[in-house]
C-alpha positions in Angstrom: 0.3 -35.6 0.2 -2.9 -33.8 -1.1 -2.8 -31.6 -4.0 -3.6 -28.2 -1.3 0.0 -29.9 -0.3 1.6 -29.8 -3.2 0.8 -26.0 -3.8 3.4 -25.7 -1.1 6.2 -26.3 -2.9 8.4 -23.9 -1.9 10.1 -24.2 2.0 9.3 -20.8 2.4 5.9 -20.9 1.0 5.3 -23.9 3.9 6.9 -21.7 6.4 4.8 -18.6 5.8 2.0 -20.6 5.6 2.5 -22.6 9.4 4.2 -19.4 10.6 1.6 -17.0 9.7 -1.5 -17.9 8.0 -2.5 -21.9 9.7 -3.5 -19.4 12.9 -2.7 -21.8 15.6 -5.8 -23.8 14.1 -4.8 -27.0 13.7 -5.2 -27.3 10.0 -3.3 -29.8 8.4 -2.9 -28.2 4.9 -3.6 -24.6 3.3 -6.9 -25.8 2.0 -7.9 -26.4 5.7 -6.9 -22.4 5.5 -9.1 -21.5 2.5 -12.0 -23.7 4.2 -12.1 -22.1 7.2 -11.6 -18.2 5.4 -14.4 -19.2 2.9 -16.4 -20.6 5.6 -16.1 -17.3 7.5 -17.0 -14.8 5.0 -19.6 -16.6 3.3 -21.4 -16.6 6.9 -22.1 -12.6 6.2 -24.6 -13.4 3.2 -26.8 -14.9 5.8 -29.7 -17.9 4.2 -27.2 -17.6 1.0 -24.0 -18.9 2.9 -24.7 -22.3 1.0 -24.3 -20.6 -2.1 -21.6 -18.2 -1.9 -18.8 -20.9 0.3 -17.9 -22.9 -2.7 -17.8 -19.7 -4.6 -15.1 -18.3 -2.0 -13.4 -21.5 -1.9 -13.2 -21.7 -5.8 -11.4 -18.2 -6.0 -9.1 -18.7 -2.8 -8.6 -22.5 -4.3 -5.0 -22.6 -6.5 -3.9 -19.1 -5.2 -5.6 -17.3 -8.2 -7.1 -14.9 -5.5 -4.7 -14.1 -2.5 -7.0 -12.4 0.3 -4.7 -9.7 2.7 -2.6 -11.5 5.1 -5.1 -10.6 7.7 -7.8 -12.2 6.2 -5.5 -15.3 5.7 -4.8 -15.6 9.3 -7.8 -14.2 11.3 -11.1 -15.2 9.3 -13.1 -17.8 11.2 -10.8 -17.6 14.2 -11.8 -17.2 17.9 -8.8 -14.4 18.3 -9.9 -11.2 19.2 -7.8 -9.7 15.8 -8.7 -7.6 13.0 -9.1 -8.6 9.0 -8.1 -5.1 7.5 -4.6 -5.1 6.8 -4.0 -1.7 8.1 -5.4 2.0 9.3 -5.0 5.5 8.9 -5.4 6.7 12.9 -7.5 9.9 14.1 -6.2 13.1 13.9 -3.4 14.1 16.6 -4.4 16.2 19.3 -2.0 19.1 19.7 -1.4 18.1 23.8 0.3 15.8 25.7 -3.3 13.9 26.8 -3.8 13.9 23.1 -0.7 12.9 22.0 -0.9 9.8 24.3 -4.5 9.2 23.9 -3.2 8.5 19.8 -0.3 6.3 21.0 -2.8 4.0 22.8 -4.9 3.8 20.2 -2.1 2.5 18.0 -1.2 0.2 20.2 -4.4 -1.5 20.3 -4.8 -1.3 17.0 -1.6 -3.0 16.2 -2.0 -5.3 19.0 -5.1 -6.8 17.2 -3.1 -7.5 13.9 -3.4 -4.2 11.8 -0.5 -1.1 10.9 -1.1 2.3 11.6 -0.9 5.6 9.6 -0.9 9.1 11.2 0.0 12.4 9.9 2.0 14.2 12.8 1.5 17.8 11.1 -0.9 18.9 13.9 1.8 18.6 16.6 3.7 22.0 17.0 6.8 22.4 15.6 10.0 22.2 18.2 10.6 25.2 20.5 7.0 26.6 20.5 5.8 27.8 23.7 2.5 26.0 25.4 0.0 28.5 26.2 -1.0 26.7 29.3 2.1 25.5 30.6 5.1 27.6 28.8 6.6 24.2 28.4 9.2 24.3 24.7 7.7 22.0 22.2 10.1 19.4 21.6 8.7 18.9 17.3 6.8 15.8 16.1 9.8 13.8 14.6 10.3 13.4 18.7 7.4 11.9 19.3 7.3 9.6 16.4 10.3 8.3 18.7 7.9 7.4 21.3 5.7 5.5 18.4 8.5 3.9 17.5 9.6 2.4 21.0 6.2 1.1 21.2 6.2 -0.3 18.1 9.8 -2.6 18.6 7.6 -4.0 22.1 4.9 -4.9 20.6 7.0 -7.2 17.6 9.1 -8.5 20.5 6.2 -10.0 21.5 4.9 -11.8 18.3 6.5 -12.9 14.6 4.8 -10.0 12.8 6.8 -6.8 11.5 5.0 -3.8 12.8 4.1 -1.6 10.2 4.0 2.6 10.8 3.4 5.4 8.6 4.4 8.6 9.1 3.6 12.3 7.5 4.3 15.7 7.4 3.0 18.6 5.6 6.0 20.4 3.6 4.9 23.3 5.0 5.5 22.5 8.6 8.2 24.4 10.5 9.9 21.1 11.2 9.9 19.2 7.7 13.7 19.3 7.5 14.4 17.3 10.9 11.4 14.8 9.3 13.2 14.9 6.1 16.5 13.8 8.0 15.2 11.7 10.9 16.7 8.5 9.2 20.1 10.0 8.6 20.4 8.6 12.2 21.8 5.1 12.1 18.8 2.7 14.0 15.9 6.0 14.2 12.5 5.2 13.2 13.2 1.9 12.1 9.4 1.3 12.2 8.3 3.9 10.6 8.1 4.7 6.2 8.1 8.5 5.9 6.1 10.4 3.5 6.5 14.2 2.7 2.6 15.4 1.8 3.9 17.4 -1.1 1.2 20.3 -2.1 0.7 21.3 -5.4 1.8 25.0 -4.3 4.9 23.2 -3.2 5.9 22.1 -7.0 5.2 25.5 -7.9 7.5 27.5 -6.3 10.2 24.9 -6.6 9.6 25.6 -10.5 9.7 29.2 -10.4 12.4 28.9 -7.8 10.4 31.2 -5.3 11.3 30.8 -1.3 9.0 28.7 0.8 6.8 29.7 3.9 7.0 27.2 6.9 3.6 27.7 9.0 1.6 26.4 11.8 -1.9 27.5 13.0 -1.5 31.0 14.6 -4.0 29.6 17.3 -1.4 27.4 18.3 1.9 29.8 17.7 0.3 32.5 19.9 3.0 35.3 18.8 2.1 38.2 16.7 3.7 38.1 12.7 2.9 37.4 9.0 0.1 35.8 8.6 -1.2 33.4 5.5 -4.6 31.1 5.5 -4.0 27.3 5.0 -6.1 24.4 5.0 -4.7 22.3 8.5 -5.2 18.8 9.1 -7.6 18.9 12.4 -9.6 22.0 10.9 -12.5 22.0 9.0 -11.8 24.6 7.2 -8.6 27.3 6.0 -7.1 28.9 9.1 -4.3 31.8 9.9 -1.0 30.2 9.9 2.0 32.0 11.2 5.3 32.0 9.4 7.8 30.4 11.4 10.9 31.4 9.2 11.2 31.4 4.8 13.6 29.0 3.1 14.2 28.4 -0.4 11.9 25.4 -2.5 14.5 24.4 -4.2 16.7 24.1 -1.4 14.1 21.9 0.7 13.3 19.9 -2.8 17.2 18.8 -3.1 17.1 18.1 0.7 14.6 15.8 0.8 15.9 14.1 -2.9 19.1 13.7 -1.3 17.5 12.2 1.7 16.0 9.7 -0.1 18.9 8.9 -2.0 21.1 8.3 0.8 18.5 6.3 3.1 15.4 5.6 0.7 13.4 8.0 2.8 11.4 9.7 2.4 8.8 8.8 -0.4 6.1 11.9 -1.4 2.6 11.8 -1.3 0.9 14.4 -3.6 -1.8 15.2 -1.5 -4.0 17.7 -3.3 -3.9 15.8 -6.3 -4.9 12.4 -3.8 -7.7 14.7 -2.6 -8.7 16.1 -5.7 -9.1 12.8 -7.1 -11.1 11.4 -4.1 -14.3 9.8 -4.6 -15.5 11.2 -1.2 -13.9 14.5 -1.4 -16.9 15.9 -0.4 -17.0 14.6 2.4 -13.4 13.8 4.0 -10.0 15.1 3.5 -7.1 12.9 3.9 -3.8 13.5 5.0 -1.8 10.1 5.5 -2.1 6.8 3.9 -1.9 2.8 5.4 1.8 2.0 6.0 2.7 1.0 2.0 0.8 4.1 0.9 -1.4 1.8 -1.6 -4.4 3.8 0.3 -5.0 7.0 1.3 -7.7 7.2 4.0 -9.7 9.8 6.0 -9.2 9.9 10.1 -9.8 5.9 11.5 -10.4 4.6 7.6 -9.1 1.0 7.0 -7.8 -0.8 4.3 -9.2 -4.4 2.9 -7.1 -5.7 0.6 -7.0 -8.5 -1.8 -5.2 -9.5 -5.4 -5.7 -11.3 -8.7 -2.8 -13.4 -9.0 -1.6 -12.6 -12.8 0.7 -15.5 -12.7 -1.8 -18.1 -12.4 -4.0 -16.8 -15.3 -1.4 -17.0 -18.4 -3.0 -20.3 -20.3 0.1 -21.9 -22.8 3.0 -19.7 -21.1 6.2 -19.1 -22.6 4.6 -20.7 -25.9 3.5 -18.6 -29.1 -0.2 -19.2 -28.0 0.5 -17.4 -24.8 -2.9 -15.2 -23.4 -4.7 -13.6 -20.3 -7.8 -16.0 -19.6 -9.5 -12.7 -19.6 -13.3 -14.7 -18.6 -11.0 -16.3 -15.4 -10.4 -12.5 -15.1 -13.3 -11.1 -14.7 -14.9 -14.0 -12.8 -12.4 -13.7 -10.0 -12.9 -9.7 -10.1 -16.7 -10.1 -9.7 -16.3 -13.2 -6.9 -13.4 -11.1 -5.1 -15.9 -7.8 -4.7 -18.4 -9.5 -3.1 -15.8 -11.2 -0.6 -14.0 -8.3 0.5 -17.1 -6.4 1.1 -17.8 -9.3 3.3 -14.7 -8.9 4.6 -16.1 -5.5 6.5 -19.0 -6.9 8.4 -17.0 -10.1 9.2 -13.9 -8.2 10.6 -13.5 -7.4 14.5 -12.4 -3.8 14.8 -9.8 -2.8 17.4 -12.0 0.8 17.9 -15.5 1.8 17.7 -14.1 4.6 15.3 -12.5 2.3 13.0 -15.7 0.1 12.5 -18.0 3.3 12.0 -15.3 4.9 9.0 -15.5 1.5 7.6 -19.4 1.1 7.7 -19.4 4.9 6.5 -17.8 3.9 3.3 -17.0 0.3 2.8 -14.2 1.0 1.0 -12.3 -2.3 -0.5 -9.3 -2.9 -2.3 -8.9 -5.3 -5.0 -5.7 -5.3 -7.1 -3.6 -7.4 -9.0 0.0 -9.3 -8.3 2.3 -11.5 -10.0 2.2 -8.7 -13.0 6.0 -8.9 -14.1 5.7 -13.3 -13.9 2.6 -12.7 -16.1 4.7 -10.3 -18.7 7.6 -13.0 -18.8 5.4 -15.9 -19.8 3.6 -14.0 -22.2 7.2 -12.9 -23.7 7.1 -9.2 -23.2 9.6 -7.2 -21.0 8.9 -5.2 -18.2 8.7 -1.7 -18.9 8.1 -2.2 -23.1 5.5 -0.6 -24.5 3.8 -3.8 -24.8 3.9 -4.6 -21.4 2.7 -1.5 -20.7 -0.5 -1.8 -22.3 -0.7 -5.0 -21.1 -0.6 -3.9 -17.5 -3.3 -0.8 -18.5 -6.0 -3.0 -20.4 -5.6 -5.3 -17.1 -6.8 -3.3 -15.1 -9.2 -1.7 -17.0 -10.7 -5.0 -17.1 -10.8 -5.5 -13.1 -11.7 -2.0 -12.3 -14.7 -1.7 -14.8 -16.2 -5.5 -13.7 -15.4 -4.2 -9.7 -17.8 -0.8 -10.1 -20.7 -3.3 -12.1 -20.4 -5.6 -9.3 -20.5 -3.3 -6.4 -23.6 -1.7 -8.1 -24.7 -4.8 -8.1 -24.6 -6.0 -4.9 -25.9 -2.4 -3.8 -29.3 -3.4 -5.3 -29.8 -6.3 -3.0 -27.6 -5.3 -0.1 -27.4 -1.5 0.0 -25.4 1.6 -1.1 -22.8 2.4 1.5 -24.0 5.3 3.7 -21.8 8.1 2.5 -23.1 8.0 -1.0 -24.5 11.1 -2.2 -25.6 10.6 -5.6 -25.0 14.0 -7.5 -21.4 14.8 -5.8 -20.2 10.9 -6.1 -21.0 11.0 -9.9 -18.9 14.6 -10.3 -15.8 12.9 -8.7 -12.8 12.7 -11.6 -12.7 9.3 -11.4 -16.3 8.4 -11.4 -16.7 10.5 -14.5 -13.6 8.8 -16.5 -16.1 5.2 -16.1 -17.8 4.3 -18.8 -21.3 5.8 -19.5 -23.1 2.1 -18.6 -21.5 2.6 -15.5 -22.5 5.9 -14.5 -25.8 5.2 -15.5 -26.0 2.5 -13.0 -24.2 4.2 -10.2 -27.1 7.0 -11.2 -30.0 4.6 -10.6 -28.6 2.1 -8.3 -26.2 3.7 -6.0 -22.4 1.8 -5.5 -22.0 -0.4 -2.5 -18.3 0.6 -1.7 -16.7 4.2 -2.2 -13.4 2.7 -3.3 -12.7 -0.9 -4.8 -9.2 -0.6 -6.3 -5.7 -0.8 -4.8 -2.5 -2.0 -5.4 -0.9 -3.9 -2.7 3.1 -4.8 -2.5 1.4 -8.2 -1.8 5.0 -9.3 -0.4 3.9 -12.5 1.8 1.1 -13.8 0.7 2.9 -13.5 -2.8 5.8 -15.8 -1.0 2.8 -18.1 -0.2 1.3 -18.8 -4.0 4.8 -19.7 -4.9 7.0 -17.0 -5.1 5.3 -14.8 -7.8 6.5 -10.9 -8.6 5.1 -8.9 -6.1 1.9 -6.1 -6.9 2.6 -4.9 -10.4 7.1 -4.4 -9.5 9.2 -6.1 -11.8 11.2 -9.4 -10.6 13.5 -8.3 -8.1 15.9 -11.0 -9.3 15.4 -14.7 -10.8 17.1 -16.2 -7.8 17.3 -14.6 -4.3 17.8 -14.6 -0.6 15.0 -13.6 1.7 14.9 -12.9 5.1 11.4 -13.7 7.1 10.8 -12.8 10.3 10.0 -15.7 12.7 8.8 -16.1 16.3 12.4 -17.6 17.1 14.0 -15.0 14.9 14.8 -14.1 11.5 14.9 -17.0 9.0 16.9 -16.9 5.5 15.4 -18.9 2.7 17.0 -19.0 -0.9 13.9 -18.9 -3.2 13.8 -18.3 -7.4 11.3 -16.5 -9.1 7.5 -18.6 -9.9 8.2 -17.7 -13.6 11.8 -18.9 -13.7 10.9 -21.7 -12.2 7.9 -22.9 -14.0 10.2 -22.0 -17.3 12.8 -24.3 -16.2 10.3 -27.4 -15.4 8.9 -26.8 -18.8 12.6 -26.7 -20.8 13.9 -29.5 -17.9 16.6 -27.4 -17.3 17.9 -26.8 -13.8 19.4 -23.1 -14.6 18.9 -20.7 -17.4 16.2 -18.0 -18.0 13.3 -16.9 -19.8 14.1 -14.4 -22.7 11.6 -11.9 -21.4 12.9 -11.8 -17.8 14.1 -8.0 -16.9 15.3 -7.4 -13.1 14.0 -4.2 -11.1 17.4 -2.4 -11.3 18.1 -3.1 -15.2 15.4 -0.7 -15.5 15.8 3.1 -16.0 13.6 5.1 -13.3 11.5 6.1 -15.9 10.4 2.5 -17.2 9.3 1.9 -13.2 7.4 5.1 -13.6 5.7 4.4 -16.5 4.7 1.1 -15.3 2.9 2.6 -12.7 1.6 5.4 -14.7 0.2 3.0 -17.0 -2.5 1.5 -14.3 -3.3 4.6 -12.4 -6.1 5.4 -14.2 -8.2 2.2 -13.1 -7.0 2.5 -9.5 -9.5 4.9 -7.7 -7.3 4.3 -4.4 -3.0 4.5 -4.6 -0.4 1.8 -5.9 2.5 0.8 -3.8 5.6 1.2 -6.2 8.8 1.4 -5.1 11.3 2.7 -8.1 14.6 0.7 -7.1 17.5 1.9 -8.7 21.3 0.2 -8.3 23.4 1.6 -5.6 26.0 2.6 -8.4 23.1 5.1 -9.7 24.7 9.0 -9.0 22.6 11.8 -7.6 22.2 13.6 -11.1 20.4 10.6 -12.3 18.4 9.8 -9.3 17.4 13.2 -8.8 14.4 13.8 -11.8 12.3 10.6 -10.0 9.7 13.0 -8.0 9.0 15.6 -10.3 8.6 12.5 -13.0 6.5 11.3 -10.8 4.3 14.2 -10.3 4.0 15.0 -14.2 3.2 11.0 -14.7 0.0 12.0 -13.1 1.0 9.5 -9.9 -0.5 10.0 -6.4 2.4 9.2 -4.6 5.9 7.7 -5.0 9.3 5.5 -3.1 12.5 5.4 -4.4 15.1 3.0 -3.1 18.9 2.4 -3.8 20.7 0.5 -1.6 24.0 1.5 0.7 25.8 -0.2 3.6 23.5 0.7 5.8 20.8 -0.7 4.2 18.7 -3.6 6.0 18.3 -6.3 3.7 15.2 -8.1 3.2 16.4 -9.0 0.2 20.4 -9.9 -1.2 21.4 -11.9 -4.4 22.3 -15.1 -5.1 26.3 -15.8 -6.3 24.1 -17.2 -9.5 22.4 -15.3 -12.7 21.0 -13.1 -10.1 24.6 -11.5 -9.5 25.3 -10.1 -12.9 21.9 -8.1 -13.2 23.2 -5.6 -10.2 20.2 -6.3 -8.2 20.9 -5.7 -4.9 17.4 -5.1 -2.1 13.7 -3.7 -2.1 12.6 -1.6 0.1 9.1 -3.6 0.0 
């Protein structure tokens, strides 16, 4: 057996791997994988391929870099899929030719390997009259049935879970069927659900005012009250009709209690994600890929890739314990230059899709294995410690992403959208260091965006089992359900850390001091976790605040509007019930006294 073998060592890392990610190839270990990915990509730098394969090799080499799962699997491949991980789709056309001229384009594009997003606020609320046929409006929530039946074919055809997104302004006439759509045992089983939450919104649910529920009076045709709104689909703010007034609060608790009983839906603050926007002006977003780690503009994709944590702790669970923060910032500066690759090496299931991505060759490069990291330094999850930990982290990988991508924009380029004055007045931009500026200033940037947080859930079950994105260890041992061509497949699997702790004590149970389980944790420790690397994410994380199922409504209640004052662009909350489909259950071992229960990841 090689050593590429023997990073394998887990039956479900092997699985994923020949399930998912060997790509009907023929290669006979995962560094056949990382040959033929490196291979690919450094293809793109043209005369300097020579150089820059051993370079790819040497990050994707030990799992210190993990590359989306669409990178993994289609890189260097003759199969007509895509790399980017997933898509926001174009807007919705408010007619039945439009409606089903978005439904095909989802179905290609998931076809070819990648999830969808859409916002489905431009489709008229349920009973409004068409002008042109007098046909009733049967609501969007309806619809996103239709997505959804499409959706179950396509995975009965292949091993990969289809992915769908789904918003809805909280102004629309018909947020509180979207709110309840999963109340429905089996509905929308494809789909995460995200309320784009207004600013405005959190206002009147302070001041406990009522709340209008609009749609574009061009649309409603009937004479009434009238307010202006911005409207996804319009380029600018149009009359709205009020469609009937209910109470914030009321709608606040309805959609907290939603999410409570079925872990749907999350919130997406969405003037705060547009306010925040590097390219705000020039695009206005209004969904986010299926995991919500990245809001994008109509057709934008997301390209995805994390610095494994776990595999960068030098003397773990000793006194001398560290970051290898050189290791660091090498993989950071290697990893920019591959995923920018990424975009010119990529088929594209639409025309559309390739042009957004040319437009602003946005990338996302984040970080995994976080909470294994924490435990074999010896801090706990959620400690202030840890905390900065987690911050100065990604400080380090955002601030070496920006110099690179201003690097590579002297040889290759800056990316088309860039205009120099309005790009430098973006929040985010201005919060970078002055060097940085300067550079962006005199050299351009190469990508608009270059950090994201990804849940990183299979290709984290690939490099061993590490924690997944920056959530805390869902439990040290676990049962995990993968989906498989022939069906679902259940693997018992324990934590990378807890592992690697029990080699180096020879013991065969026991744990780490500094292990903490995501539901020992209060709601606001999850929070703050996140909270702590937003700042040095100019895209979204993918958090998902899992609480036990014993947790009571009183308690669960505070975790959006904590989530809103914590500055956050977005945030899931899960408890298990009954009904609940589990991905992942406990183990009758240590796992079973920490209450941990399932992740909605």
């Amino acid at each position: 057996m090689t050593q590429a073998d023997n990073l394998l060592d887990t039956l479900i890392a092997r699985h994923v791997w020949e399930a998912r990610y060997r790509a009907g190839t023929g290669e006979t270990s995962v560094e056949g994988t990382w040959r033929r990915v490196a291979d690919a990509l450094a293809r793109v730098e043209g005369p300097r391929a020579p150089d820059w394969k051993p370079r790819f090799l040497d990050l994707l080499r030990g799992f210190e870099f993990l590359p989306g799962g669409r990178i993994l699997a289609g890189a260097g491949t003759d199969r007509d899929v895509t790399l980017l991980n997933c898509f926001v789709m174009g807007t919705i056309d408010d007619s039945l030719p439009g409606i089903f001229r978005a439904l095909q384009e989802g179905a290609v594009t998931m076809q070819r390997g990648g999830g969808v997003g859409y916002d489905f606020s431009t489709l008229r609320p349920s009973g409004a009259r068409a002008h042109t046929t007098g046909a009733i409006a049967s609501g969007p929530v309806s619809f996103m049935d239709v997505w959804d039946a499409m959706c179950a074919t396509l995975q009965s055809t292949g091993a990969r879970r289809g992915a769908m997104m789904a918003t809805l302004r909280c102004d629309h006439p018909d947020i509180e069927t979207f709110i309840d759509a999963k109340r429905q045992a089996g509905r929308l089983r494809h789909f995460n659900l995200s309320v784009q939450v207004t600013d405005a919104f959190m206002r009147a649910i302070a001041r406990d005012e009522t709340w209008p529920l609009v749609f574009p009076r061009h649309s409603l045709g009937a004479a009434g009250e009238t307010i202006m709104r911005d409207w996804p689909g319009e380029k600018s703010p149009v009359p709205c009709g009020i469609v009937r007034r209910i109470s914030a609060r009321a709608l606040w608790e309805r959609l907290l209690r939603a999410s409570y009983d079925t872990g749907e839906p999350g919130v997406l603050f969405i003037d705060r994600i547009n306010r925040l926007n590097n390219l705000r002006y020039c695009e206005r977003i209004t969904a986010t890929n299926p995991c919500g780690e990245v809001p994008l503009p109509p057709y934008g994709a997301c390209d995805l890739g994390a610095i494994n944590l776990a595999r960068l702790i030098r003397d773990p669970f000793t006194p001398g314990a560290r970051l290898d923060t050189e290791r660091l910032a090498a993989i950071a500066a290697t990893a920019v230059r591959l995923l920018d690759d990424v975009i010119d090496a990529s088929r594209f299931p639409l025309p559309r899709q390739r042009a957004a991505a040319a437009r602003s060759r946005r990338i996302g490069l984040g970080i995994t294995g976080l909470a294994d990291a924490l435990m074999m330094l010896g801090l706990r999850y959620g400690d202030d410690a840890a905390l900065a930990f987690a911050g100065e982290t990604m400080r380090t990988v955002c601030h070496v992403a920006y110099r690179q991508s201003i690097a590579i924009a002297a040889t290759k380029g800056r990316f088309p959208a860039f205009e120099r004055d309005r790009y430098l007045e973006a929040p985010f931009v201005l919060d970078l260091p002055a060097d940085i500026r300067d550079d962006i200033a005199r050299h351009g940037i190469r990508n608009s965006h270059l950090l994201a947080i990804a849940p990183t859930g299979t290709i984290s079950l690939l490099a061993g089992n590490v924690s997944s994105g920056i959530e805390p260890v869902f439990a040290p041992e676990y049962q995990r359900t993968v989906l498989s061509a022939d069906g679902p497949k259940v693997f018992t699997v324990t934590d990378y850390a807890v592992r690697l702790w029990r080699e180096r004590s020879g013991l065969a149970s026991g744990l780490p001091d500094a292990v903490v389980t995501a539901a020992a944790l209060p709601i606001e420790a999850h929070l703050n976790m996140q909270a702590a690397v937003q700042p040095f994410v100019d895209s979204a994380i993918s958090k998902t605040i899992n609480v036990p199922r014993e947790t009571s409504f009183t308690d669960f209640a505070p975790v959006f509007r904590l989530a809103y004052d914590k500055g956050l662009k977005g945030c899931t909350a899960f408890r298990p019930t009954a009904e609940s489909d589990a991905v992942l259950a406990p183990v009758p071992t240590e796992a079973a006294a920490c209450g941990c229960t399932m992740t909605a990841c």
